[in-house]
py3Dmol code that shows the C-alpha trace and the ligand (Angstrom):
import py3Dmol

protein = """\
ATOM      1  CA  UNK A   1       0.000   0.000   0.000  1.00  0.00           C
ATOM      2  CA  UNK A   2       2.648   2.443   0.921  1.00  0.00           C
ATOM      3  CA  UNK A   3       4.141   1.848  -2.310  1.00  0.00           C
ATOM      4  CA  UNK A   4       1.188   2.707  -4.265  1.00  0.00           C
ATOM      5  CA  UNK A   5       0.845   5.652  -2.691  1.00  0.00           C
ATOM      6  CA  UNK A   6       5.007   6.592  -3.231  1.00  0.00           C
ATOM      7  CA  UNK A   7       4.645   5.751  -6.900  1.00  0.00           C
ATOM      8  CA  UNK A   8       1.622   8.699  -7.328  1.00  0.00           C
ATOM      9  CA  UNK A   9       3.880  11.262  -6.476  1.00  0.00           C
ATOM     10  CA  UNK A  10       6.953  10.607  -8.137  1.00  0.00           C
ATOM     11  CA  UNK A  11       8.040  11.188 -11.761  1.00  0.00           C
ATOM     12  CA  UNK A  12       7.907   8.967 -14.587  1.00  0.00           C
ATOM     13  CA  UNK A  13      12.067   7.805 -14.216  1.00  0.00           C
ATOM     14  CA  UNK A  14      11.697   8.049 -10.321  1.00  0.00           C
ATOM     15  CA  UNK A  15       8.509   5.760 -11.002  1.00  0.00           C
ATOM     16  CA  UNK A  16      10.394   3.322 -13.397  1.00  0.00           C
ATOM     17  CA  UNK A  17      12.755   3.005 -10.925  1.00  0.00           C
ATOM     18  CA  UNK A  18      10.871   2.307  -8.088  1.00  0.00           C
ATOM     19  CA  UNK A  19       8.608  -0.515 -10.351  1.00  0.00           C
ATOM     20  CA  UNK A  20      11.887  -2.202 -11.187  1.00  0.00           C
ATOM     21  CA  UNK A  21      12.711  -1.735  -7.344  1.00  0.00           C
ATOM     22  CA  UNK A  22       9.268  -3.661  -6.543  1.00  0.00           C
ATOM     23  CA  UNK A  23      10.357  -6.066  -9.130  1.00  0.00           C
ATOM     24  CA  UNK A  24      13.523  -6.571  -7.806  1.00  0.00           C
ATOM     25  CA  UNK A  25      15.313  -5.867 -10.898  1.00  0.00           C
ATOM     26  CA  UNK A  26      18.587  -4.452 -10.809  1.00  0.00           C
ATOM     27  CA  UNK A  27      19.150  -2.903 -14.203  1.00  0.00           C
ATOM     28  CA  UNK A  28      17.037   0.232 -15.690  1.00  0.00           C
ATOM     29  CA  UNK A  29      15.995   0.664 -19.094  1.00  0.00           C
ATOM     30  CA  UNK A  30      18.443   3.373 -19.066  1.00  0.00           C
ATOM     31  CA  UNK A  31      21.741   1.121 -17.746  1.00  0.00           C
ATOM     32  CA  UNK A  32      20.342  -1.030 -20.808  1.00  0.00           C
ATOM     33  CA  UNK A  33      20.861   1.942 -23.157  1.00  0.00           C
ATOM     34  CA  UNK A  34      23.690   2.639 -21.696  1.00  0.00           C
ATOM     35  CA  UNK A  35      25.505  -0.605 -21.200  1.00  0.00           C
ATOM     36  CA  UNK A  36      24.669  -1.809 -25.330  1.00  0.00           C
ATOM     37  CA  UNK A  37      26.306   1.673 -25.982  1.00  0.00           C
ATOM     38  CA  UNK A  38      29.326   1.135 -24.246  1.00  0.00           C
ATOM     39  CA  UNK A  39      29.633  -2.821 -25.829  1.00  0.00           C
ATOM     40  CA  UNK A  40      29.230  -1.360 -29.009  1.00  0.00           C
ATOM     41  CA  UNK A  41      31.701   0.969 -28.608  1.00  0.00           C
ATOM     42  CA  UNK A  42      34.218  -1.282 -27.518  1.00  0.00           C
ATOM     43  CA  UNK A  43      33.085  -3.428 -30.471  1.00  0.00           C
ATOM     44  CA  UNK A  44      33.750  -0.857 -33.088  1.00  0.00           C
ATOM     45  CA  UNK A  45      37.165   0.175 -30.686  1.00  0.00           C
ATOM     46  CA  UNK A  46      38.327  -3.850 -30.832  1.00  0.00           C
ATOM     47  CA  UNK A  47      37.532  -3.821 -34.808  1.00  0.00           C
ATOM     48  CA  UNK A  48      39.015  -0.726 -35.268  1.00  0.00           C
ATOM     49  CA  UNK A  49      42.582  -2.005 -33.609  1.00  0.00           C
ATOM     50  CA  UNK A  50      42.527  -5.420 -35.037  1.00  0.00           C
ATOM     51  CA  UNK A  51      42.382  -3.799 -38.360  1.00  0.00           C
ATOM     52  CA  UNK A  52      45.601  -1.152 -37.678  1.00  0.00           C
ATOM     53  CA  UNK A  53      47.230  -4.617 -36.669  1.00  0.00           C
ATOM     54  CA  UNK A  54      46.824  -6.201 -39.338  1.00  0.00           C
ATOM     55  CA  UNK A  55      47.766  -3.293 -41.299  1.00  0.00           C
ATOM     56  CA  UNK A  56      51.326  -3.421 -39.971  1.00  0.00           C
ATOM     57  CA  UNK A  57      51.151  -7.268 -41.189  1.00  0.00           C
ATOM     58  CA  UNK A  58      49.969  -7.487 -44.834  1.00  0.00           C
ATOM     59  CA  UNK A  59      49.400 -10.899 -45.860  1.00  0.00           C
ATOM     60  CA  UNK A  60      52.238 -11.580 -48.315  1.00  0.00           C
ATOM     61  CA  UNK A  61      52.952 -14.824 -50.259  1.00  0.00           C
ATOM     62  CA  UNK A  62      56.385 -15.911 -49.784  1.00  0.00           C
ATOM     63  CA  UNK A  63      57.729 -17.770 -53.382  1.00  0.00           C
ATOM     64  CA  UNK A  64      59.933 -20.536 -52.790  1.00  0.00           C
ATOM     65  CA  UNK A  65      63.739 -19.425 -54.255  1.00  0.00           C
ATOM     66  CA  UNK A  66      63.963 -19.269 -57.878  1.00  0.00           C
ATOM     67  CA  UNK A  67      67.327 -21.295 -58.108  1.00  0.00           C
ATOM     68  CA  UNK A  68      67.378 -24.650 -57.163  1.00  0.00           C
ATOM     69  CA  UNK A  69      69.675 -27.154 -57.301  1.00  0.00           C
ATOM     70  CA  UNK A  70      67.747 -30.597 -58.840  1.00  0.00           C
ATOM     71  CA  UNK A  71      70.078 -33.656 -58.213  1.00  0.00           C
ATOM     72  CA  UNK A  72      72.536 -35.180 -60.544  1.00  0.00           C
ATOM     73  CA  UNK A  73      72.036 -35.825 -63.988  1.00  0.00           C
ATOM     74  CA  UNK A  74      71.864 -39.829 -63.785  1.00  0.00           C
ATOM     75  CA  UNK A  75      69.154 -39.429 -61.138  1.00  0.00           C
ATOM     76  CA  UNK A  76      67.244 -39.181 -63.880  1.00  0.00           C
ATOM     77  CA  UNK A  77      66.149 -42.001 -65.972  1.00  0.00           C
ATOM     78  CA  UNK A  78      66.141 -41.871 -69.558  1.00  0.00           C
ATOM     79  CA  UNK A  79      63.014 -40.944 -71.147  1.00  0.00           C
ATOM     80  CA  UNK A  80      61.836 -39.066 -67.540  1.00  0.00           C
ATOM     81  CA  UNK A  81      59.442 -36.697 -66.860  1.00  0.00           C
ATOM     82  CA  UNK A  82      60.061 -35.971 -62.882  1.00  0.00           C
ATOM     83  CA  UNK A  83      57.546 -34.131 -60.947  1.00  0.00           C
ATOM     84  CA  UNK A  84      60.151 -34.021 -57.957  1.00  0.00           C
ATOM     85  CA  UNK A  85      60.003 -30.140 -58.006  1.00  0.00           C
ATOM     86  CA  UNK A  86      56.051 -30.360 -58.897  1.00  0.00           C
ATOM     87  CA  UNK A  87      55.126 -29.489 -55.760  1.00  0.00           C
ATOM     88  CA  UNK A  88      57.825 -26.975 -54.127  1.00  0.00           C
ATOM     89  CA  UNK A  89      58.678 -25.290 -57.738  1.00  0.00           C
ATOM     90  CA  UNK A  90      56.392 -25.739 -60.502  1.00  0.00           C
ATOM     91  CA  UNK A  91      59.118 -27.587 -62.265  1.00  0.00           C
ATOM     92  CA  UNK A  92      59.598 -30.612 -64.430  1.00  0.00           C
ATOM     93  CA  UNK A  93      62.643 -32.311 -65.210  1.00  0.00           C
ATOM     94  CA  UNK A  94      62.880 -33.547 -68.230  1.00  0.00           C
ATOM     95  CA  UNK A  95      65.688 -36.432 -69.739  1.00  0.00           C
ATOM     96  CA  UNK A  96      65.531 -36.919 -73.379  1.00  0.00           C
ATOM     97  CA  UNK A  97      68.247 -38.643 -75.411  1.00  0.00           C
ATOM     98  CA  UNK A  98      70.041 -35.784 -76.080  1.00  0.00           C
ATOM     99  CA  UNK A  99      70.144 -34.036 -72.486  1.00  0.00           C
ATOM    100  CA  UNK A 100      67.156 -32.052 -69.850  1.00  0.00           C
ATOM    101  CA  UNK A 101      65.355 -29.233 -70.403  1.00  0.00           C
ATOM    102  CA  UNK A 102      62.766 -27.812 -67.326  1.00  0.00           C
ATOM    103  CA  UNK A 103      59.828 -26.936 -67.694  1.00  0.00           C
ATOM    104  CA  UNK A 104      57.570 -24.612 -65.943  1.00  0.00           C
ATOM    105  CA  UNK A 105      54.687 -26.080 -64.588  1.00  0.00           C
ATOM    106  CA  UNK A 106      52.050 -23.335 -65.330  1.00  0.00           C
ATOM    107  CA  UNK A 107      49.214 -23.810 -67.871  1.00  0.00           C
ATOM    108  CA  UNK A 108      49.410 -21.218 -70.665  1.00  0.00           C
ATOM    109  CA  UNK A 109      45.846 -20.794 -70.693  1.00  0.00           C
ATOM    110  CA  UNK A 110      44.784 -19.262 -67.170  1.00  0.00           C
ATOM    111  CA  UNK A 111      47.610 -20.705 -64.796  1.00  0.00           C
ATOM    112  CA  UNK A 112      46.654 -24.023 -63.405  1.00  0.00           C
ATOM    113  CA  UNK A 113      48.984 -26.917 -63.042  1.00  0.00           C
ATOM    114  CA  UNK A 114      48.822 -29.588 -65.528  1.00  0.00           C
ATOM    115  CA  UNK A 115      48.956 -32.814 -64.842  1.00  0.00           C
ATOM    116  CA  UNK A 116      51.785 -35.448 -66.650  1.00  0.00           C
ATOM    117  CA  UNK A 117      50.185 -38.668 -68.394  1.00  0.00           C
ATOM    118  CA  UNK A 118      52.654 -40.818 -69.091  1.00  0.00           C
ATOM    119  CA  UNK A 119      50.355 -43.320 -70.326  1.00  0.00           C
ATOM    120  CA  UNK A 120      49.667 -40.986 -73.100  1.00  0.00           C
ATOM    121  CA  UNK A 121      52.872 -39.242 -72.870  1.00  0.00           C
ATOM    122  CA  UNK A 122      51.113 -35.716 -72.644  1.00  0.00           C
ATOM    123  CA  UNK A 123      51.231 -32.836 -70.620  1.00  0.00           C
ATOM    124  CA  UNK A 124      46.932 -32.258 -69.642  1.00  0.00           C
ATOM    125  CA  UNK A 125      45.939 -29.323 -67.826  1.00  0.00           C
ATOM    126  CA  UNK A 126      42.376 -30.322 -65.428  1.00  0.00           C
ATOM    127  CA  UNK A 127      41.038 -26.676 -65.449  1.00  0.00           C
ATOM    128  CA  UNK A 128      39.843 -26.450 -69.379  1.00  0.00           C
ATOM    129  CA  UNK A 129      41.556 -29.219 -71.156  1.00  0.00           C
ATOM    130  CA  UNK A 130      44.464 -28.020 -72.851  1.00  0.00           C
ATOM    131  CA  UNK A 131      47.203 -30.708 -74.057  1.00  0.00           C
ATOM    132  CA  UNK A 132      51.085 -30.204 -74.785  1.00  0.00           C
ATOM    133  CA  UNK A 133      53.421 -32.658 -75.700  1.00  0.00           C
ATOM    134  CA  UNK A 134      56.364 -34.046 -73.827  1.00  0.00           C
ATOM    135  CA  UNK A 135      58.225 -30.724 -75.629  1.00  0.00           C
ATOM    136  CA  UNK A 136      55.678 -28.866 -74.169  1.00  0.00           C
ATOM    137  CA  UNK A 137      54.442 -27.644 -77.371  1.00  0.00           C
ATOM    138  CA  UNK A 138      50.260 -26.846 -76.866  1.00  0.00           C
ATOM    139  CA  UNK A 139      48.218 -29.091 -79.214  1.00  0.00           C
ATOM    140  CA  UNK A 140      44.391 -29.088 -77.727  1.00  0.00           C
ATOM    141  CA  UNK A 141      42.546 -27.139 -75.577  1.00  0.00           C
ATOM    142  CA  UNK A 142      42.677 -23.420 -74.934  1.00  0.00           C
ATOM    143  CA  UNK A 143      46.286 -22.781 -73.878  1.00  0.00           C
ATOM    144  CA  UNK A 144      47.271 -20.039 -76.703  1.00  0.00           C
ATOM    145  CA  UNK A 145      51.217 -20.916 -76.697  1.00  0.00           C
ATOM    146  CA  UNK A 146      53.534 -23.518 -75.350  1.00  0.00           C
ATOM    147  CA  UNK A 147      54.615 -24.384 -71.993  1.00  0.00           C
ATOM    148  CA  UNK A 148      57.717 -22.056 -71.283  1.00  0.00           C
ATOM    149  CA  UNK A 149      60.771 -23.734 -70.071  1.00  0.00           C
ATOM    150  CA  UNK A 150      63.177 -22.231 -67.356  1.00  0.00           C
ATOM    151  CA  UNK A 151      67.134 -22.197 -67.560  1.00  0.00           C
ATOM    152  CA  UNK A 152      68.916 -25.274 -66.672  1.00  0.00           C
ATOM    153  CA  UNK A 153      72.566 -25.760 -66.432  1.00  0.00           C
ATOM    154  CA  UNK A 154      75.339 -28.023 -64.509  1.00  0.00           C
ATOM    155  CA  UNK A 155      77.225 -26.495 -61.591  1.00  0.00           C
ATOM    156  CA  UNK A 156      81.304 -27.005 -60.987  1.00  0.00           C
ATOM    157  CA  UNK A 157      79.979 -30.031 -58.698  1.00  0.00           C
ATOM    158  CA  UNK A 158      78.171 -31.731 -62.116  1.00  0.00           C
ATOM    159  CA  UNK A 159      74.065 -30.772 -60.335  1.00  0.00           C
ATOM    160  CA  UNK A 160      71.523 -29.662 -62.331  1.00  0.00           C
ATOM    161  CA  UNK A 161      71.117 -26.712 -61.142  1.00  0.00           C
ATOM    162  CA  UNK A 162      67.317 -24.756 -62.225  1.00  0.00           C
ATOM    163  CA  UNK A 163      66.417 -21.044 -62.490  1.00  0.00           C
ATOM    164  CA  UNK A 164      62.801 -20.349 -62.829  1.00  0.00           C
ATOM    165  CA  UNK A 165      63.479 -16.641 -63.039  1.00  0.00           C
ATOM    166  CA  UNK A 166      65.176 -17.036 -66.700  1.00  0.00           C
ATOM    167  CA  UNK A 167      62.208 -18.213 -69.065  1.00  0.00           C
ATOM    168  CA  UNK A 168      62.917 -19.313 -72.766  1.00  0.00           C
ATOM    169  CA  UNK A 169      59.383 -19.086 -74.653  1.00  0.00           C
ATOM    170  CA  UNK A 170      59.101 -21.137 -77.803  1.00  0.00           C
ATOM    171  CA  UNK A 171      57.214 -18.748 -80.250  1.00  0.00           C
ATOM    172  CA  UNK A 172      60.235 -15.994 -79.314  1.00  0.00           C
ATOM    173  CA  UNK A 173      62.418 -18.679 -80.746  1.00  0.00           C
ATOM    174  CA  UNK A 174      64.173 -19.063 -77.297  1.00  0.00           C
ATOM    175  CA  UNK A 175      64.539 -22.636 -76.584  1.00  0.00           C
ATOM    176  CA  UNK A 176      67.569 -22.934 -78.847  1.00  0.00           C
ATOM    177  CA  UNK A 177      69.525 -20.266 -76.654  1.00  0.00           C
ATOM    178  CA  UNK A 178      72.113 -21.606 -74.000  1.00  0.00           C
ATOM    179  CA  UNK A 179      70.466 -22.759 -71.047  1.00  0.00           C
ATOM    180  CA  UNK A 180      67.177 -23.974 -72.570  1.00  0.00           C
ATOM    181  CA  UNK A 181      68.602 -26.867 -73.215  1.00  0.00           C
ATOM    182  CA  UNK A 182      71.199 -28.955 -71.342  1.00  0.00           C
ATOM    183  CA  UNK A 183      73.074 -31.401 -73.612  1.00  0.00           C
ATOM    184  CA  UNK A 184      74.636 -34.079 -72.540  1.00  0.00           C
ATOM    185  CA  UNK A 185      78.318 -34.019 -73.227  1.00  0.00           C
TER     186      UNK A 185
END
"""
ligand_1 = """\
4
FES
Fe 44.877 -24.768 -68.304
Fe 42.724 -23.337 -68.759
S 44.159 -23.093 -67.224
S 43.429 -25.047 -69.825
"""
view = py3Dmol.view(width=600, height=400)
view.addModel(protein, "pdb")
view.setStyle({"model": 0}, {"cartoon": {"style": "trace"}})
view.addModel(ligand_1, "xyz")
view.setStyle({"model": 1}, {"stick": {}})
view.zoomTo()
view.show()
């Protein structure tokens, strides 16, 4: 009864107050307000410093060396096509009769990594189809130009020793300069 009688002569917030009181409820609508405005805040504050972070860290793709030294020559059987460096370079090895050549890995077309078939002794890329030979000269598919091959030469130790930063391209008439090729002696 006497709180009837309080809550007549009060004002509206008093009033509020005083209901939640009778309720026994501990938090106002206005310490609602007020405690979603300070989370949000310290949302927007928490976003706003995890992004300066990561500013200071820019995602960056670290390329494996470009030199690499592949083995020794008769590591490589005749006739080969080794994917060794497949994975870590984007490299074949290749041992023909007359010496190796590498070969860069990358599709001509729009990047992707073929595959090598030796059953039908073919280069085939998975993405749109296109075919090179064991030269990697393109035949089928979409690629618009060869497979570009990367400089390969012997250090003073006798290792094959690959650099995909020098590329020989086939329709420049490249892959009869020196290190496009390596013939045996
Ligand atoms: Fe190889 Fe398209 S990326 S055929």
């Amino acid at each position: 009864m006497a709180n009837t009688e309080e809550l007549q002569h009060t004002t509206p917030l008093r009033k509020e107050i005083a209901v939640d009181k009778t309720r026994g409820l501990w938090i106002t609508r206005r310490d609602l307000l007020s405690l979603s405005g300070w989370i949000a805040f310290f949302v927007f504050l928490g976003i706003s410093i995890l992004s300066t972070i990561r500013f200071f860290f820019p995602r960056v793709l670290f390329e494996s060396a470009p030199v690499f030294k592949a083995g020794f020559p008769d590591e490589y059987a005749l006739g080969e096509v080794s994917s060794k460096y497949l994975k870590s370079k984007q490299v074949w090895v290749v041992h023909e009769e007359e010496g190796f050549y590498a070969l860069s890995a990358v599709c001509t077309h729009l990047g992707c990594t073929p595959r090598w078939l030796e059953t039908e002794n073919k280069f085939k890329c998975p993405c749109h189809g296109s075919g090179f030979h064991l030269s990697g000269i393109n035949f089928e598919g979409p690629a618009p130009r060869p497979l570009e091959r990367v400089k390969i030469t012997l250090n003073e130790n006798g290792e094959l020793v690959v650099d995909k930063s020098v590329k020989f391209l086939y329709e420049r008439g490249e892959w009869g300069k020196p290190g496009s090729f390596l013939k045996k002696i």
